[in-house]
C-alpha positions as a Markdown table, in Angstrom:
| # | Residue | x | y | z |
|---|---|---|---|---|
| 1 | Unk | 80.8 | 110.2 | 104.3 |
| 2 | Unk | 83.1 | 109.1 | 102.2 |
| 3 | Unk | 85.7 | 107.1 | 104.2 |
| 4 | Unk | 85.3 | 106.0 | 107.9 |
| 5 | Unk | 87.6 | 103.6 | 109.8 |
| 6 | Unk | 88.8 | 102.7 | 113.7 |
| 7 | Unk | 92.7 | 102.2 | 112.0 |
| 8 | Unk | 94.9 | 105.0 | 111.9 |
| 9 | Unk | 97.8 | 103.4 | 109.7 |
| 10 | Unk | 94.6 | 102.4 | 107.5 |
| 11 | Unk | 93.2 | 106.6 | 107.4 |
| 12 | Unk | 97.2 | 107.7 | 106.7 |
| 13 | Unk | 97.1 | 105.2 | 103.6 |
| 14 | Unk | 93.8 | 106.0 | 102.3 |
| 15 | Unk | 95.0 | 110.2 | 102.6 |
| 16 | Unk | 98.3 | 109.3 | 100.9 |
| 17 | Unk | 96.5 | 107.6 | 98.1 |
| 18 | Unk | 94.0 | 110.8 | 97.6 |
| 19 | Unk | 96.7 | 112.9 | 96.8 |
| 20 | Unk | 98.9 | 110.8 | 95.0 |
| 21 | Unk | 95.9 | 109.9 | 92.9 |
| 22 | Unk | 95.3 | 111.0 | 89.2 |
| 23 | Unk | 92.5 | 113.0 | 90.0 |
| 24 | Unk | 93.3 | 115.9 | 92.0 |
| 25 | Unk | 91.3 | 116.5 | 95.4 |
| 26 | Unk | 89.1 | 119.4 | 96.2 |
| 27 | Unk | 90.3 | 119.8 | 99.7 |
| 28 | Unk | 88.1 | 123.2 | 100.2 |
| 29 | Unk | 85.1 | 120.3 | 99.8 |
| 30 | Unk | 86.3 | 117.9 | 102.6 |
| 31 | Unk | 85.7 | 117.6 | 106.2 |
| 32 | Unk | 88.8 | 115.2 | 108.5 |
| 33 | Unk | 87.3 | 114.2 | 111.6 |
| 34 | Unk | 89.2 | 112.7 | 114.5 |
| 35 | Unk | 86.4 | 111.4 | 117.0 |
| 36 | Unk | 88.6 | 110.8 | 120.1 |
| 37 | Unk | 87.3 | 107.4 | 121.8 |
| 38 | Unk | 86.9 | 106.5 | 124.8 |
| 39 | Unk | 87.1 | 103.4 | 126.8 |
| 40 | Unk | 83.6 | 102.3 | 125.6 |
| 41 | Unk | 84.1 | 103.9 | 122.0 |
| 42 | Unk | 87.4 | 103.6 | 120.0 |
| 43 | Unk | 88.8 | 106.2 | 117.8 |
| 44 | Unk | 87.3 | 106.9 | 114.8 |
| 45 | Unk | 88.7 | 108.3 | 111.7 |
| 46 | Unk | 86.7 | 109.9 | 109.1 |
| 47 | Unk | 86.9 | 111.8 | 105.6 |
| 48 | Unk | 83.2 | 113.7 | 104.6 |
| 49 | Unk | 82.3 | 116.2 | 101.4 |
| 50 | Unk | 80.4 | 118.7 | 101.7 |
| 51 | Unk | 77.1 | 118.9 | 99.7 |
| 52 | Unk | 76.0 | 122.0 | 98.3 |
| 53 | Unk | 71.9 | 123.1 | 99.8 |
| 54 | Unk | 69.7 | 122.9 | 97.4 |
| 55 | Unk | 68.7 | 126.2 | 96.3 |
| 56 | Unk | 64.6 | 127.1 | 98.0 |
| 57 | Unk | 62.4 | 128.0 | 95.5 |
């Protein structure tokens, strides 16, 4: 996981700065997730890579 948080104004500024960075992004190597909340469990935001398996020998 790469970036996690309950804030949405907080996720919308941490996506804007990705792509207005000086790196580029490898989107093709991110997962968004929206975890809808519930009474009990807020909404959660969070930005994942994907890791590559490890090639079985």
């Amino acid at each position: 996981m790469v970036f996690e948080t309950q804030d949405r104004a907080e996720w919308q500024a941490y996506l804007r700065r990705l792509r207005a960075g000086p790196e580029p992004t490898d989107w093709s190597t991110t997962r968004a997730d929206t975890l809808c909340g519930r009474l009990a469990h807020p909404t959660t935001y969070r930005l994942s890579l994907f890791v590559p398996a490890r090639a079985s020998r």
